[in-house]
C-alpha positions in Angstrom: -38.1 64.1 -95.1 -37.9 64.8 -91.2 -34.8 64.3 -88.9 -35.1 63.1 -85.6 -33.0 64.1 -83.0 -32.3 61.1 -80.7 -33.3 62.1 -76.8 -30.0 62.3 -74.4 -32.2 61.7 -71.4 -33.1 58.2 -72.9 -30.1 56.8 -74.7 -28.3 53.4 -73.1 -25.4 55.2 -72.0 -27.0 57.9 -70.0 -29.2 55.1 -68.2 -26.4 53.3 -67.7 -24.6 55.8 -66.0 -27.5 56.5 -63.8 -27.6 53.2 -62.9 -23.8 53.0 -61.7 -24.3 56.5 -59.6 -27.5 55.4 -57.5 -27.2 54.0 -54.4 -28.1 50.0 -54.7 -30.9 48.4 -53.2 -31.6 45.5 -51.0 -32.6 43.7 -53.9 -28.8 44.3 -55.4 -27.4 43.6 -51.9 -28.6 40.5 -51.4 -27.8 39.2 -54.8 -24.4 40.7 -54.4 -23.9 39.1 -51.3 -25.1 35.3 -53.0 -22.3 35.6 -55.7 -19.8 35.8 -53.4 -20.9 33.6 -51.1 -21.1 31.1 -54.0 -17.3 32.0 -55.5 -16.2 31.6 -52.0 -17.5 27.7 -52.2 -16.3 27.4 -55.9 -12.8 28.5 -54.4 -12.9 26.1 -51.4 -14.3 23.0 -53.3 -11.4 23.8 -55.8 -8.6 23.6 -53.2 -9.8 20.6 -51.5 -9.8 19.0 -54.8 -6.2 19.8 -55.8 -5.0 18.5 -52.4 -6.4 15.2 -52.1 -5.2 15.5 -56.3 -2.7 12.5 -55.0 -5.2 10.1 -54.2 -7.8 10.8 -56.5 -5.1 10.1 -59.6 -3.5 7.3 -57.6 -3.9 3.8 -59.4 -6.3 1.1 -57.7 -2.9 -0.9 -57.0 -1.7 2.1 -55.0 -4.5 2.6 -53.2 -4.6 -0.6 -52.0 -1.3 -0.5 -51.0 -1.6 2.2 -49.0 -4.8 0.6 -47.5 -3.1 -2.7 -46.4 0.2 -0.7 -45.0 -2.3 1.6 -42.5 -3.9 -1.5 -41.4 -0.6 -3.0 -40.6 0.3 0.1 -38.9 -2.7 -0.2 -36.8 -2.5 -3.4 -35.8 0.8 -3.9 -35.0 0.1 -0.1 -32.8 -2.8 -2.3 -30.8 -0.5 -5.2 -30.2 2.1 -3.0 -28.7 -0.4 -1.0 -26.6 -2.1 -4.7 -24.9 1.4 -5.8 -24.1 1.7 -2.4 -22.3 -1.0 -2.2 -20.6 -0.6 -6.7 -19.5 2.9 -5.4 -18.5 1.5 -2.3 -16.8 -1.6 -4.3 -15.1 0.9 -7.5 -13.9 3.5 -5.0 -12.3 1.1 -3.4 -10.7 -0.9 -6.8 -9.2 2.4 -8.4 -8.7 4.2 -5.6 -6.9 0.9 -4.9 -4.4 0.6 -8.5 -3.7 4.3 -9.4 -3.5 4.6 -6.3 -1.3 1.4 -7.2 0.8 3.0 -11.0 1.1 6.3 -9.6 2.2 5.1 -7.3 4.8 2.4 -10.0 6.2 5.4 -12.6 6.4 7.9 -10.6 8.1 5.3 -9.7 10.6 3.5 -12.9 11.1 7.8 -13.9 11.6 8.4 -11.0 13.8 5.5 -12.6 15.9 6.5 -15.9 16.1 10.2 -14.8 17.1 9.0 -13.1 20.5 6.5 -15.6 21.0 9.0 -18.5 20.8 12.1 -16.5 22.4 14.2 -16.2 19.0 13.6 -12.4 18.7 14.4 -9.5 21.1 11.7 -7.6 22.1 10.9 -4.6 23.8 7.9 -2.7 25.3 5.7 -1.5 28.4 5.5 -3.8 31.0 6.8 -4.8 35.3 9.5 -5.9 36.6 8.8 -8.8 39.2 11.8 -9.0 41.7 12.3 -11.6 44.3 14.8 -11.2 47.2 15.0 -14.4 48.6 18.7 -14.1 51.3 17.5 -17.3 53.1 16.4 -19.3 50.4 13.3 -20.6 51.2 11.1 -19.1 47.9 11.3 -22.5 45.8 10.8 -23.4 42.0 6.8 -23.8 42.4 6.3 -20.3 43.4 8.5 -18.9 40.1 6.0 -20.6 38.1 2.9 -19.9 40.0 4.4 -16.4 39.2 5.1 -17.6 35.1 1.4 -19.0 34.6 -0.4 -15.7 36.3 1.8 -13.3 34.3 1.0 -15.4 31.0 -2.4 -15.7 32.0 -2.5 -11.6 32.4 -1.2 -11.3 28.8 2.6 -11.4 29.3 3.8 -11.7 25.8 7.4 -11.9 26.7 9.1 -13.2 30.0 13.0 -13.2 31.0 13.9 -14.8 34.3 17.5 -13.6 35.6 18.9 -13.6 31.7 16.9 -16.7 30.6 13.8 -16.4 28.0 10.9 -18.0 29.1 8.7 -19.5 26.8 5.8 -22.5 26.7 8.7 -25.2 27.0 10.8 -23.7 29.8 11.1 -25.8 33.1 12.0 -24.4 36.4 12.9 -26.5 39.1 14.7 -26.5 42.4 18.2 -26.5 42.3 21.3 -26.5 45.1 21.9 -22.6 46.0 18.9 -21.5 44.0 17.3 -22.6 40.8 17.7 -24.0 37.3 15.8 -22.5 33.9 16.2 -24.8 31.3 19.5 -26.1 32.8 20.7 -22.6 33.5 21.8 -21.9 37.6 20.3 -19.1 38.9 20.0 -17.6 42.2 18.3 -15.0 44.2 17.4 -12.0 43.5 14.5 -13.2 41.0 14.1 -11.0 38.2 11.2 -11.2 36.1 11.2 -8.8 32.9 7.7 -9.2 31.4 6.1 -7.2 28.6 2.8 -6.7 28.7 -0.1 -4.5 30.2 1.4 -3.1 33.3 -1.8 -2.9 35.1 -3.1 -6.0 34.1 0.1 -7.5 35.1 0.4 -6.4 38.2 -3.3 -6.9 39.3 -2.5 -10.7 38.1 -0.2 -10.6 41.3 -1.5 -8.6 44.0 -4.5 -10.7 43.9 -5.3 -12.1 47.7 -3.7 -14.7 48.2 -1.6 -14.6 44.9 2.4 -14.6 44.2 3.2 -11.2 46.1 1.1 -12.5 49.0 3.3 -16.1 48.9 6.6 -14.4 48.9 5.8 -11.8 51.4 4.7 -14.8 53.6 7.5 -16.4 53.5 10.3 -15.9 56.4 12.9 -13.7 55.0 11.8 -13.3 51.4 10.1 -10.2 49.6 8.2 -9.0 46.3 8.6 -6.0 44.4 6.8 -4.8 41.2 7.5 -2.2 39.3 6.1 -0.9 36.2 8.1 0.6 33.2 7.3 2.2 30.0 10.0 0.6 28.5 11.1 -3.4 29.2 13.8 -4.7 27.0 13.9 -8.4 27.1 17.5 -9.3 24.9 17.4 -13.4 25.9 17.1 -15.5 23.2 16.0 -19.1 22.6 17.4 -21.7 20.0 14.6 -23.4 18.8 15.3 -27.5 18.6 13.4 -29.4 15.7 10.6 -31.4 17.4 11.1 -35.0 17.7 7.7 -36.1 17.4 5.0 -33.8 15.9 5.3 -33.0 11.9 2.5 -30.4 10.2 -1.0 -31.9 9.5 -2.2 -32.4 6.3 -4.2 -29.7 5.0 
């Protein structure tokens, strides 16, 4: 009967060992690499699961619950956020139109207040003044004066303290003159506001108010233009007896 000796080289354990002291190849690598690439998604998938563990073992009940509160939430969230942004949208429109409307009236009554003599008013303009020590430069020639000025663009006229506007009459008077009932006498002063040149070309024209005066025995006519007119008359206005607004 023969014994056989059982080869070292060969046995499991040495092979194994071989095994664990060579250097792995790309075939090991890449399966290496594939495990942990899968226990890193095992691990993942298992946390998401235990957090969302409320929901998942909530009751249908619950969950609807939940559901129906959210959606309250929301809605009630929009409602507030289209009653901001109405509020937000008619504060804004209001303030620009109510803003717009306010400036455009007090303008518009700023306007109408020099134009009717109610309002002071100040600017470039002349200064017309008549001597007149004999008294012979009558009413006529103060208006003549009036309707070239206003013709030239005067859009404010004083005459010796008086404000001059569409409804003032001027006529001859003992000693002098009378504006709207008011006595005055020479020296003429006529404040205008306007555009000096224009103004004054209005009456240096031949023939014109300057050439009048100068023409007449005793009397004389100075213009002088200023940067700065101040006109401080003022005019009550009186409710018109007649006319009433149009229709329309």
């Amino acid at each position: 009967m023969s014994t056989t000796t059982p080869d070292v080289e060969s046995s499991p354990w040495r092979r194994l060992g071989r095994s664990l002291t060579r250097r792995p190849g790309r075939g090991q690598v890449a399966v290496a690499a594939l495990c942990g690439l899968l226990a890193f998604g095992l691990v993942t998938q298992v946390q998401a699961t235990s957090a969302s563990g409320g929901l998942a073992t909530a009751r249908v009940d619950d969950l609807l619950g939940i559901l129906s509160d959210l959606g309250n939430r929301s809605d009630r969230l929009r409602g507030e956020i289209g009653d901001l942004q109405a509020t937000e949208s008619r504060l804004r429109a209001g303030s620009g139109q109510d803003a717009a409307a306010l400036r455009a009236a007090r303008e518009r009554a700023q306007t109408l207040g020099i134009l009717t003599g109610t309002m002071a008013a100040r600017g470039p303009g002349i200064v017309l003044t008549i001597t007149d020590p004999d008294t012979q430069v009558h009413a006529d020639v103060v208006v003549d004066a009036i309707e070239e000025l206003r013709d030239a663009g005067a859009e404010a006229i004083q005459l010796n303290g008086v404000r001059v506007v569409a409804s003032t009459a001027v006529v001859d008077a003992p000693g002098g003159m009378r504006v709207d009932g008011h006595a005055i006498s020479a020296p003429y002063r006529l404040a205008v506001i306007g555009d000096a040149r224009t103004l004054t070309g209005a009456l240096s024209i031949t023939g014109g108010v300057l050439d009048t005066v100068d023409g007449t025995h005793g009397a004389h006519a100075q213009v002088l233009a200023s940067p700065r007119v101040t006109i401080t008359a003022l005019r009550r206005l009186s409710p018109p007896r007649y006319a009433r607004p149009a229709a329309g």
